[in-house]
C-alpha positions in Angstrom: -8.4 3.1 9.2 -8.9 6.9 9.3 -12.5 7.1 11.3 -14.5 10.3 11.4 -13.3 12.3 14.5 -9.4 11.8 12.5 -11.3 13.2 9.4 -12.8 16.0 10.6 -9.6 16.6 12.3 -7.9 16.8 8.7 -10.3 18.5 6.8 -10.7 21.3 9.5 -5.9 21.2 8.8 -7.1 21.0 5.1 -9.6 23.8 5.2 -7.2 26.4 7.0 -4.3 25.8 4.4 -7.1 26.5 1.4 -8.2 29.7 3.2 -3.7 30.7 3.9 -3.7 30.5 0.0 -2.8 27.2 -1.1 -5.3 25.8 -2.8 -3.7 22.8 -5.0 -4.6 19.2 -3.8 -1.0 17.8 -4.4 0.8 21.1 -3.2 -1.4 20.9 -0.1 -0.5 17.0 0.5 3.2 17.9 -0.2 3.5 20.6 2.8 1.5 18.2 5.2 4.5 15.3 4.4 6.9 17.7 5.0 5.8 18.4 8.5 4.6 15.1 9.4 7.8 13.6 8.4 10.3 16.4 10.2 7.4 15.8 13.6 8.2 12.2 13.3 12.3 12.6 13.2 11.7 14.4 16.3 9.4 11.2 17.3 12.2 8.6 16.5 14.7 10.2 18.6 12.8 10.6 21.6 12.8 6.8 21.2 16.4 6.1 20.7 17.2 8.5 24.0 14.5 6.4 25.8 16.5 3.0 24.6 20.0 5.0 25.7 19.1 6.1 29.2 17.6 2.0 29.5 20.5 0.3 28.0 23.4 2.6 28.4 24.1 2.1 24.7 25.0 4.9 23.1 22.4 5.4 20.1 23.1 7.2 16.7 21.5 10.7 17.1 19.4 12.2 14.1 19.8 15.8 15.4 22.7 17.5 15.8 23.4 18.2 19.7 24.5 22.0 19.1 21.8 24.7 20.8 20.8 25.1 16.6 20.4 21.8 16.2 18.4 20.7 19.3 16.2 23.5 18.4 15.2 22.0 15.2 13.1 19.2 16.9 9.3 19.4 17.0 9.4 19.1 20.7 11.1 21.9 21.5 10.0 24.6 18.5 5.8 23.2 18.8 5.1 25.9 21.4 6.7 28.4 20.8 6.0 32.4 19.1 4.3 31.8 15.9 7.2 34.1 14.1 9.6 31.7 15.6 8.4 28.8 14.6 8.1 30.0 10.8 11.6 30.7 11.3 13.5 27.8 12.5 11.5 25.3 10.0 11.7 27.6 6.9 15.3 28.8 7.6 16.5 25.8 9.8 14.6 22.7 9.9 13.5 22.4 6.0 17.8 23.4 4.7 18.3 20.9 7.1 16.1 18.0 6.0 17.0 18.9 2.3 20.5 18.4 3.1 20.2 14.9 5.4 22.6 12.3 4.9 23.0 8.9 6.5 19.7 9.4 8.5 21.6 12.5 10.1 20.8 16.1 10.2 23.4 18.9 9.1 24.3 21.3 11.7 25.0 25.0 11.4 27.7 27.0 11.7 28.0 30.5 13.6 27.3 32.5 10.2 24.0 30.3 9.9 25.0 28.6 7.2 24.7 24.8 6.9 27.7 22.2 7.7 28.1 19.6 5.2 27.6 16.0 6.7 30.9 14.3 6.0 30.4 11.0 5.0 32.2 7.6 6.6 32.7 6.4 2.5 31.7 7.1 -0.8 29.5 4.2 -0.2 27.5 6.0 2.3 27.4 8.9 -0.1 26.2 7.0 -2.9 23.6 5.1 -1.0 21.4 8.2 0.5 21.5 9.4 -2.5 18.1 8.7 -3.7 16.4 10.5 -0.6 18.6 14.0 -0.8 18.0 13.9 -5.1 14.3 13.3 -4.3 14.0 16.1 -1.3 16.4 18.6 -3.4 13.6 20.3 -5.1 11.0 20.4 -2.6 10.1 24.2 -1.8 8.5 25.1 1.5 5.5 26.9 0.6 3.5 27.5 3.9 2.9 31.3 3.6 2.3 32.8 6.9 3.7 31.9 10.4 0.1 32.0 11.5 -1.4 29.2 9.1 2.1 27.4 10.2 1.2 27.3 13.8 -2.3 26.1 13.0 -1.4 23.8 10.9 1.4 22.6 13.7 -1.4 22.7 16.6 -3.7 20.4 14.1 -1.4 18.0 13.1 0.0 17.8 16.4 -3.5 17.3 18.2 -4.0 14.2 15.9 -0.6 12.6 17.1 -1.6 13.1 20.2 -4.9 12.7 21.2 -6.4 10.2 17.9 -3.3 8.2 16.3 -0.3 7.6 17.7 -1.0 3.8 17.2 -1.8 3.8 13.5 0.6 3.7 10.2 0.1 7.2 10.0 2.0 8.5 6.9 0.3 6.0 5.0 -3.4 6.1 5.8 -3.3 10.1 6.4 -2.1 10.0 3.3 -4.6 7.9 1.3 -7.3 10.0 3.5 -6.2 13.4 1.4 -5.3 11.6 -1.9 -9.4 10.9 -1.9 -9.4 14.9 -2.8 -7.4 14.6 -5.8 -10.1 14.2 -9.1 -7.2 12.5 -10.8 -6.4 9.6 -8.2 -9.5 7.6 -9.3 -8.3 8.2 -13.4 -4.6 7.5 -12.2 -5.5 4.5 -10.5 -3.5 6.2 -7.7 -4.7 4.6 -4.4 -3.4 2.6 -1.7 -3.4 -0.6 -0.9 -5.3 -1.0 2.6 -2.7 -2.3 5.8 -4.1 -5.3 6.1 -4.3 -6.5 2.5 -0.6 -5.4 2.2 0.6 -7.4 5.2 -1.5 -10.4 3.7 0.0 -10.7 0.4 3.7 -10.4 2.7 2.6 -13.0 5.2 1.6 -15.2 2.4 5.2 -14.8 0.4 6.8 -14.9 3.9 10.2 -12.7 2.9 13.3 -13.3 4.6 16.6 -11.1 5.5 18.5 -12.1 2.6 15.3 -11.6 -0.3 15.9 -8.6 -2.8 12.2 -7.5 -2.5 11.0 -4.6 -5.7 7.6 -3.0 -6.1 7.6 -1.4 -9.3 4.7 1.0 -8.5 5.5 1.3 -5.2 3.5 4.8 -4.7 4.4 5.0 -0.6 6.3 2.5 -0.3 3.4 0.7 1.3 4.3 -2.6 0.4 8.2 -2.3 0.6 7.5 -1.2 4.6 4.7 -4.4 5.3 7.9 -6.6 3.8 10.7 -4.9 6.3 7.8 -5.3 9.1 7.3 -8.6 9.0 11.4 -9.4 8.5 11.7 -7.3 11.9 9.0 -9.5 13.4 10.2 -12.7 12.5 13.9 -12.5 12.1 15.3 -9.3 14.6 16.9 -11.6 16.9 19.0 -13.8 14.4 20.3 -11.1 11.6 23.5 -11.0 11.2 25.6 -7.3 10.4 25.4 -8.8 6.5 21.6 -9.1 6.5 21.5 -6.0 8.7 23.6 -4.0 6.2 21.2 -5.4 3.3 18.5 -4.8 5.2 19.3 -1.1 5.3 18.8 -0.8 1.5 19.7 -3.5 -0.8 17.0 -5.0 0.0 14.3 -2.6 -0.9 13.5 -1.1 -4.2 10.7 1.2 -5.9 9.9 3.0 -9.0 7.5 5.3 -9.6 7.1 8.5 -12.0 6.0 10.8 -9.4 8.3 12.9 -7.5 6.0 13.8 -4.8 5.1 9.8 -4.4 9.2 9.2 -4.8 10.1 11.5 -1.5 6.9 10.4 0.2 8.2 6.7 -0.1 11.8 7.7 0.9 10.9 9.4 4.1 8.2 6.5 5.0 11.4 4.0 4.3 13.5 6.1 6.2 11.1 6.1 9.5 11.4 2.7 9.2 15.0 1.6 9.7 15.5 1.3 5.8 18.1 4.6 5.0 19.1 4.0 1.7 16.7 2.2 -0.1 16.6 2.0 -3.9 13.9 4.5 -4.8 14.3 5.5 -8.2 12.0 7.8 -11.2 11.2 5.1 -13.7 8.6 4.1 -16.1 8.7 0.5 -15.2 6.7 -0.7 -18.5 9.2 1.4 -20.5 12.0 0.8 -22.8 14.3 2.8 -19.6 13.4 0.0 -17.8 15.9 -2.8 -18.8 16.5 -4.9 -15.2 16.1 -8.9 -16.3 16.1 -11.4 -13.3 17.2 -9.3 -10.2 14.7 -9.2 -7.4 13.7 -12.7 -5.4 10.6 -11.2 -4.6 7.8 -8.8 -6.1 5.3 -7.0 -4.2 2.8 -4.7 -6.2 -0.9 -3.4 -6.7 0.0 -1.8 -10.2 -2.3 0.8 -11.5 -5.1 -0.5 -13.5 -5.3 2.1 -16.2 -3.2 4.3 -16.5 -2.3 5.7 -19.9 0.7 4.9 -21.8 2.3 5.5 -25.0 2.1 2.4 -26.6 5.6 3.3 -28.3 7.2 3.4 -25.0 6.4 -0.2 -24.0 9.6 -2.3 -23.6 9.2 -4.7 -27.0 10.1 -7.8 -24.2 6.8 -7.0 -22.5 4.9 -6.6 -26.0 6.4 -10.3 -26.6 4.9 -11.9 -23.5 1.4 -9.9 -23.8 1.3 -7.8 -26.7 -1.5 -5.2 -25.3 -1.7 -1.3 -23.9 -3.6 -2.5 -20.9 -0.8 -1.3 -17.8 -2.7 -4.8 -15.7 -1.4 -7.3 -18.0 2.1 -5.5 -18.9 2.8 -5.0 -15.0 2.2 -9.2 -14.9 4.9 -9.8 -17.4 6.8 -7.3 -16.1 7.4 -9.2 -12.4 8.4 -12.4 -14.3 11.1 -10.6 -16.7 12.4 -8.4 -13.3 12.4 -11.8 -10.7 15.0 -14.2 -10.4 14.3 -17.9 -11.3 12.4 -19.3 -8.2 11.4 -15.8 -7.7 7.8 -15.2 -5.9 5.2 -12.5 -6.4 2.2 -11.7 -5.0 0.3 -8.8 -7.3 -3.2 -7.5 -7.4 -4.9 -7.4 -10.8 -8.5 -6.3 -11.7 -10.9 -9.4 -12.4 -10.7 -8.9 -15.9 -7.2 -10.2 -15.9 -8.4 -13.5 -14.8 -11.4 -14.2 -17.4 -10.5 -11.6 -20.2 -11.1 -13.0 -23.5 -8.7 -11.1 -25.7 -5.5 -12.6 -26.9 -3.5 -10.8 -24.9 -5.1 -11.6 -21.7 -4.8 -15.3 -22.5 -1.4 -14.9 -23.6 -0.4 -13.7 -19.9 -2.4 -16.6 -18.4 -1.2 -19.1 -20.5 2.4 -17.6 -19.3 1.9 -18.1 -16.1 0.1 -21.8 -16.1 2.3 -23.4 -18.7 5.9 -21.7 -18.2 5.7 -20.5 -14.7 4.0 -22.0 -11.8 0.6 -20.4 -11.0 0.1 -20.7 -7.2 -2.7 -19.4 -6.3 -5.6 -16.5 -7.3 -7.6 -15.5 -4.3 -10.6 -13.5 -5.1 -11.3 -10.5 -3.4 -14.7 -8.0 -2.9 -15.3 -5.4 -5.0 -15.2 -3.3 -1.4 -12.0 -3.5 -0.4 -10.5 -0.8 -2.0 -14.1 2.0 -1.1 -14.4 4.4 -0.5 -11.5 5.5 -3.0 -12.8 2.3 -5.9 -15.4 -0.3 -6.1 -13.8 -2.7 -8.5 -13.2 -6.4 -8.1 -9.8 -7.3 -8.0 -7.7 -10.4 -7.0 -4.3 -11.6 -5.9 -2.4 -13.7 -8.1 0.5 -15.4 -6.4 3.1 -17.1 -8.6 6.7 -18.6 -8.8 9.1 -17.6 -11.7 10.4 -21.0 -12.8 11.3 -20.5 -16.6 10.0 -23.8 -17.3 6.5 -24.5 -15.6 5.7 -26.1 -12.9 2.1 -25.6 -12.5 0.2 -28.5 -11.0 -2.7 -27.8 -8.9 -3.9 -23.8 -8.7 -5.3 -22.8 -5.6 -8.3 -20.8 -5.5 -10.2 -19.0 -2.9 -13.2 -17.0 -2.8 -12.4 -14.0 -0.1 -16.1 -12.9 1.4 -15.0 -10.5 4.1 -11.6 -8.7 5.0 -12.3 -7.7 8.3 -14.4 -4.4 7.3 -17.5 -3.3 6.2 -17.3 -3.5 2.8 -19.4 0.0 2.0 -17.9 3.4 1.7 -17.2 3.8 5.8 -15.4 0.5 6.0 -16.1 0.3 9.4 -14.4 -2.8 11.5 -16.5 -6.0 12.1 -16.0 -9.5 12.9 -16.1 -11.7 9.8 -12.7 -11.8 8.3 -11.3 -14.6 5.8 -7.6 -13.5 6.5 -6.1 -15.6 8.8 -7.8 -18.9 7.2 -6.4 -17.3 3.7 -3.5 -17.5 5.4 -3.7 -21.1 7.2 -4.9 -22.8 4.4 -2.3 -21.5 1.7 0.5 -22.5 3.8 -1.1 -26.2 4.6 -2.0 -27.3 0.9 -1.6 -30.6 1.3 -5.2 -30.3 3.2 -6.8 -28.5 0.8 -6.8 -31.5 -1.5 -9.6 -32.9 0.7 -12.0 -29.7 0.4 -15.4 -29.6 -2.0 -15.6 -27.3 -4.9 -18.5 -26.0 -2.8 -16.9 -24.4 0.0 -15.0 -21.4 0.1 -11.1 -22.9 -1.0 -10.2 -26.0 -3.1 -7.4 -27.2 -5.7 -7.8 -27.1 -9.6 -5.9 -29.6 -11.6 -4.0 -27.5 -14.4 -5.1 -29.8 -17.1 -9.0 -28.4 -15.9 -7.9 -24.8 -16.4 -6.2 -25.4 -19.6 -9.6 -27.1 -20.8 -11.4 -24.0 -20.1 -8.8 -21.5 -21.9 -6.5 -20.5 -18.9 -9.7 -18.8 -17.2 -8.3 -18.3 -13.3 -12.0 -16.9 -12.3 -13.0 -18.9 -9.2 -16.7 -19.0 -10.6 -15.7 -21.2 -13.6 -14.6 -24.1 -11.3 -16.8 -23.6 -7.8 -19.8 -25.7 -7.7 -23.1 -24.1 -6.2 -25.4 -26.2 -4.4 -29.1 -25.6 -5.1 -31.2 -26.6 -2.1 -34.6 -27.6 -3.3 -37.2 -25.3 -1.3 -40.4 -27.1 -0.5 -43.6 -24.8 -0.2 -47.2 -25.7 0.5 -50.1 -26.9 -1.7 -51.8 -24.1 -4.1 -54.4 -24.6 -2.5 -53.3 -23.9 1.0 -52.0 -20.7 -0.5 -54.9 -19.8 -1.8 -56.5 -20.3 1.4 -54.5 -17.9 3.3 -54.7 -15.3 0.6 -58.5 -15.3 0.4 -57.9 -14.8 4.8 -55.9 -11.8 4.1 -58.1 -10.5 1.5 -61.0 -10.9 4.4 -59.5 -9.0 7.0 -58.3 -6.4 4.3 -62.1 -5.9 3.3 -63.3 -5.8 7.1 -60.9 -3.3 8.2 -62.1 -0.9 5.4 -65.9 -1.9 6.5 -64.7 -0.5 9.9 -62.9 2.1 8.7 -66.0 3.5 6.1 -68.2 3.1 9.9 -66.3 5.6 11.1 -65.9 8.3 8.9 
């Protein structure tokens, strides 16, 4: 999480690119991604030259080993002449990024012109396609070279000194998309670390899943899935999975261009070169994929507007509605695979809405799909940035039920403070979220009075397909004895005695 030394750190960055002249929000986070990402290229090789000189094994190299090209890296331009720096990013460094190809850097020639990357295939060519067509049109707008070196001397104080350990692109990120007015209309806000890498440890994704987020903003999601394959699976991959693992198995849509090459670079930095990051309207008519991802990861925005005439007409036929929450729902089950999983968040209202189409998407998911699991979340989660109640609804596309027993738990904590500093503390329901959901078997045993239990599908069909945990937990009420009246009485009159005694005192002394 971004605490408040790192904040004042990026406000102060923020500030002194408002007073250079740049003074719109998005603009403003666009030219921070920029640098961030070419500081982090730099980062990434310094790694793979540390794993060279250990191993002996000669490593792929990012930057081009020419005098020009060596130059280009944030290590060696950071400290130099103000006018010099603003010179090799704006005429070197940005061409170059614009221009990269298979995770490589272009290199230029005597005249100072760039070098075309020559491809190994037409394959290669056609799969970094979707970062170079989404980093074609950026513009480097940073006016001055001294706002460029302040902003360079911020940005790299932060790396250095505050948070070389944390998933920076992302949470820097959501810290400066709080600024924009929009993001709370847009429903434009990230999906905390933590919650991400639950819903993943929860689905468990392996090498050979064809994992989609079709709202995938920065790529959050898609880079908790390729973490946790990493984690579990490094060691075993064969050069197939590896291969797939490089792209196929990652794809996003979203219908912002500055969220599109924000995702590719965050893919990129993370071993994925050429994932599937596409501009689409995912609830649209452009959008025809049917039963070709094994796996969906998504928190969908909430409500967002849309042109009802644009809605695919197979999405109107599962939940015929405006509301993006419940399209987004039908959308996973037309886009997965049969035996498919997802793991989604949806606002509460999905779960006890009363409208036909919000029962029409329940009633999808208990009687022709099989509804796993809706764990319940506080309304804090997602603070300072919103304070709505959301859950995760975790299902299996089967095509023809399947539904038994729904699991439902009732998340208290998250590992935060659940006001607007979400500041760390102990209680956290996470890892027994977790636990239980992958032991089941034991949950048949547990009370509808603690915090996790089994609901017979028949029960939930009873009460109209309502998944709210409420509807089926039992409270116990603890009867709370009290004294006699009369005793009560007794100690109110005592009070009332000292009361008028200290005012006796009190009137004695004036």
């Amino acid at each position: 999480m971004i605490t408040g030394i790192i904040k004042n750190k990026v406000d102060k960055i923020w500030t002194d690119i408002w007073a250079g002249g740049i003074t719109n929000p998005l603009t403003v986070i666009e030219q921070l991604t920029y640098l961030m990402f070419i500081r982090s290229l730099d980062e990434k090789e310094l790694e793979a030259e540390d794993f060279e000189n250990m191993s002996g094994e000669k490593m792929p190299k990012i930057f081009p080993q020419s005098e020009v090209g060596q130059s280009m890296r944030w290590s060696k331009f950071k400290n130099r002449d103000s006018r010099q720096i603003f010179d090799i990013i704006s005429q070197r460094v940005f061409p170059a990024i614009k221009s990269m190809k298979c995770g490589r850097l272009p290199d230029f020639n005597e005249f100072g012109e760039l070098v075309e990357i020559e491809d190994e295939s037409s394959k290669a060519e056609e799969s970094t396609s979707a970062f170079a067509r989404y980093m074609s049109n950026a513009i480097f707008l940073i006016p001055t070279e001294q706002l460029l070196q302040k902003i360079i001397t911020g940005l790299d104080d932060l790396y250095e000194h505050d948070i070389a350990e944390l998933d920076m692109q992302g949470d820097l990120y959501e810290y400066m998309l709080s600024k924009l007015s929009a993001a709370g209309q847009n429903g434009q806000f990230r999906t905390p670390k933590h919650i991400r890498e639950m819903m993943v440890e929860l689905l468990q994704p392996t090498p050979d899943d064809i994992i989609c987020d079709p709202a995938c903003g920065t790529a959050g999601f898609l880079v908790s899935a390729s973490e946790y394959i990493r984690r579990n699976y490094e060691d075993q991959m064969t050069a197939k999975q590896w291969e797939h693992f490089a792209g196929p198995a990652f794809t996003g849509f979203d219908t912002d261009y500055t969220m599109l090459r924000i995702s590719a670079m965050n893919l990129m930095l993370h071993s994925i070169s050429h994932p599937a990051i596409n501009y689409k309207d995912s609830l649209s008519k452009q959008n025809q994929i049917t039963e070709q991802f094994t796996m969906c990861l998504a928190n969908p925005p909430f409500k967002g507007s849309i042109d009802a005439e644009s809605i695919n007409d197979n999405l109107k036929a599962v939940t015929n509605t405006k509301k993006t929450e419940l399209l987004f729902v039908a959308l996973f089950l037309r886009m997965l695979k049969k035996g498919g999983q997802c793991a989604c968040i949806v606002p509460d209202g999905v779960l006890f809405g009363a409208s036909k189409a919000h029962k029409a998407i329940r009633k999808e998911l208990v009687e022709n799909h099989q509804l796993r699991a809706v764990i319940s979340m506080p309304s804090g989660v997602f603070k300072p940035y919103a304070g709505v109640s959301t859950a995760i609804l975790i299902f299996t596309k089967t095509g023809h039920g399947g539904t038994d027993k729904v699991w439902f738990y009732d998340m208290k904590a998250d590992g935060f403070s659940l006001d607007d500093k979400r500041t760390a503390i102990e209680a956290n329901d996470i890892p027994d979220i977790i636990s239980r959901f992958h032991n089941l078997t034991e949950e048949e045993k547990r009370e509808r009075t603690e915090q996790s239990f089994l609901v017979p599908k028949d029960e939930i069909v009873e009460n109209g397909y309502d998944l709210s945990i409420n509807k089926y937990k039992k409270v116990e009420y603890v009867p709370v004895e009290y004294p006699p009246t009369s005793e009560i009485m007794a100690e109110l009159h005592a009070l009332e005695m000292e009361i008028t005694a200290g005012l006796d005192e009190l009137e004695k002394m004036l």
